[in-house]
C-alpha positions in Angstrom: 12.0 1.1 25.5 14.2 0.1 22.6 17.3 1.1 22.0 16.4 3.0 18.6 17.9 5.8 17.5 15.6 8.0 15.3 17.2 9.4 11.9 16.5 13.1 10.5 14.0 11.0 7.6 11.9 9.2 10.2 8.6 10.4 10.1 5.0 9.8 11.8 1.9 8.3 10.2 0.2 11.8 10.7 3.3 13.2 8.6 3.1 10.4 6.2 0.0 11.4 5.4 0.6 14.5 4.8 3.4 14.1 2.5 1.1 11.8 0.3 -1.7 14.3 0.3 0.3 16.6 -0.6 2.6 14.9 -3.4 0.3 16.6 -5.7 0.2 13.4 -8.2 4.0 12.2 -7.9 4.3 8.7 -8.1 5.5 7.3 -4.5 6.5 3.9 -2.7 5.2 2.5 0.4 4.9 -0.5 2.3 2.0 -1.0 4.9 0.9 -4.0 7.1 -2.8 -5.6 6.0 -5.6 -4.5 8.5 -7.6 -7.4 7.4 -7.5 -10.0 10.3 -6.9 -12.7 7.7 -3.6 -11.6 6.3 -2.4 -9.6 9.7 1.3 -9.5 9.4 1.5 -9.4 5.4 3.3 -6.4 4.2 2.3 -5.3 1.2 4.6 -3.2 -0.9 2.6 -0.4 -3.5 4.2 2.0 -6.2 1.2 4.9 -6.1 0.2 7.9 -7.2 -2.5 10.2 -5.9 -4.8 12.1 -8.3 -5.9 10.3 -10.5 -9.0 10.2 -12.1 -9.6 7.6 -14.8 -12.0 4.7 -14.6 -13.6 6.6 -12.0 -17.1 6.1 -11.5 -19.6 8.5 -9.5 -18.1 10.1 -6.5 -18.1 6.9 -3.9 -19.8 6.1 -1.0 -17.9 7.1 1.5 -14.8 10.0 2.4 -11.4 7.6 2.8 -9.9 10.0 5.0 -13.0 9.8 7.8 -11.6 6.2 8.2 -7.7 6.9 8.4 -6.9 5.2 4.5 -6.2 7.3 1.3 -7.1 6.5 -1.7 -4.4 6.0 -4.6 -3.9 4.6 -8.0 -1.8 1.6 -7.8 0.9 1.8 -10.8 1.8 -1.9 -10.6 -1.4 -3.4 -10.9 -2.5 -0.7 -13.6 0.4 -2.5 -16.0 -1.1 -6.2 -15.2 -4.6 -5.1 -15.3 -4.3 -2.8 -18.3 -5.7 0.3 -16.2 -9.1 -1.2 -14.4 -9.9 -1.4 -11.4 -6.4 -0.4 -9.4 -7.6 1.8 -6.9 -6.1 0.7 -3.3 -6.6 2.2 -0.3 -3.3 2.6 2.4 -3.7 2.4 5.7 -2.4 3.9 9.2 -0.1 0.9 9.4 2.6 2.3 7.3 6.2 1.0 7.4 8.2 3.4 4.7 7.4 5.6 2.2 9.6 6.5 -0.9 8.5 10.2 -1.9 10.5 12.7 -4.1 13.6 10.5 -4.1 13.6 10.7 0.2 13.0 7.3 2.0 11.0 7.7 5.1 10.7 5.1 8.0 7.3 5.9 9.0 6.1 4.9 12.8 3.3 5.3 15.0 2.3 8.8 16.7 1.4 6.1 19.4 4.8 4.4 19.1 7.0 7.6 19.5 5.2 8.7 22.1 6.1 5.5 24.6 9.4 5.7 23.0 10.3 9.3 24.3 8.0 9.5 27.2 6.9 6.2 28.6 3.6 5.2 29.1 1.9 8.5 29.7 -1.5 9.7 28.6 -2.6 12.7 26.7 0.7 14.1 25.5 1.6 14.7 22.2 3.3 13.3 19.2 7.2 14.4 19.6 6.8 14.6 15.8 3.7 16.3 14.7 2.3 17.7 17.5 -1.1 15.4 17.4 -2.5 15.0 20.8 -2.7 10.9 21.9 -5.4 9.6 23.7 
């Protein structure tokens, strides 16, 4: 157990999630860690907005949330690309998010969960309620 104290702004990826589902096309910051195995441990830092629709080309082949990512527009890469392809997807592995002028430390429902309770199983998230497996 570490010896980190939590702050009223820390969140949970499950809460994360949330507030970027629900940011209703408000432009947001994050940072996440790569899944890919090749760039593990890369950070990559994103200024996003959910919502958006242009350039967008039949419905997709499959639903980003089954697989724990959300699609967003990435406003960086827009301004270098001029507007094509910059669709990203984030992933669980979420660091911090900037949303409505609040900054958010963002860990792991899994993380908490050993940090408050020690290695226990099927308890929930101190945070959001989620059951852990």
């Amino acid at each position: 157990m570490t010896n980190q104290a939590f702050k009223d702004t820390d969140i949970c990826t499950t809460q994360a999630f949330e507030k970027i589902d629900n940011s209703k096309g408000k432009i947001f910051r994050t940072k996440f860690e790569y899944k890919d195995p090749k760039k593990k441990g890369k950070v990559r830092t994103m200024l996003a907005r959910t919502n958006v629709r242009k350039n967008l080309k039949g419905k997709g082949s499959f639903d980003p949330k089954e697989y724990g990512l959300r699609r967003v527009y990435d406003m960086a890469l827009a301004r270098k690309n001029k507007d094509e392809n910059c669709y990203r997807h984030i992933n669980s592995n979420i660091e911090y998010l900037k949303i409505r002028g609040t900054e958010h430390n963002v860990f792991k429902c899994s993380t908490l969960v050993n940090y408050f309770y020690g290695e226990t199983e099927n308890i929930k998230c101190p945070m959001c309620n989620t059951k852990i497996k």
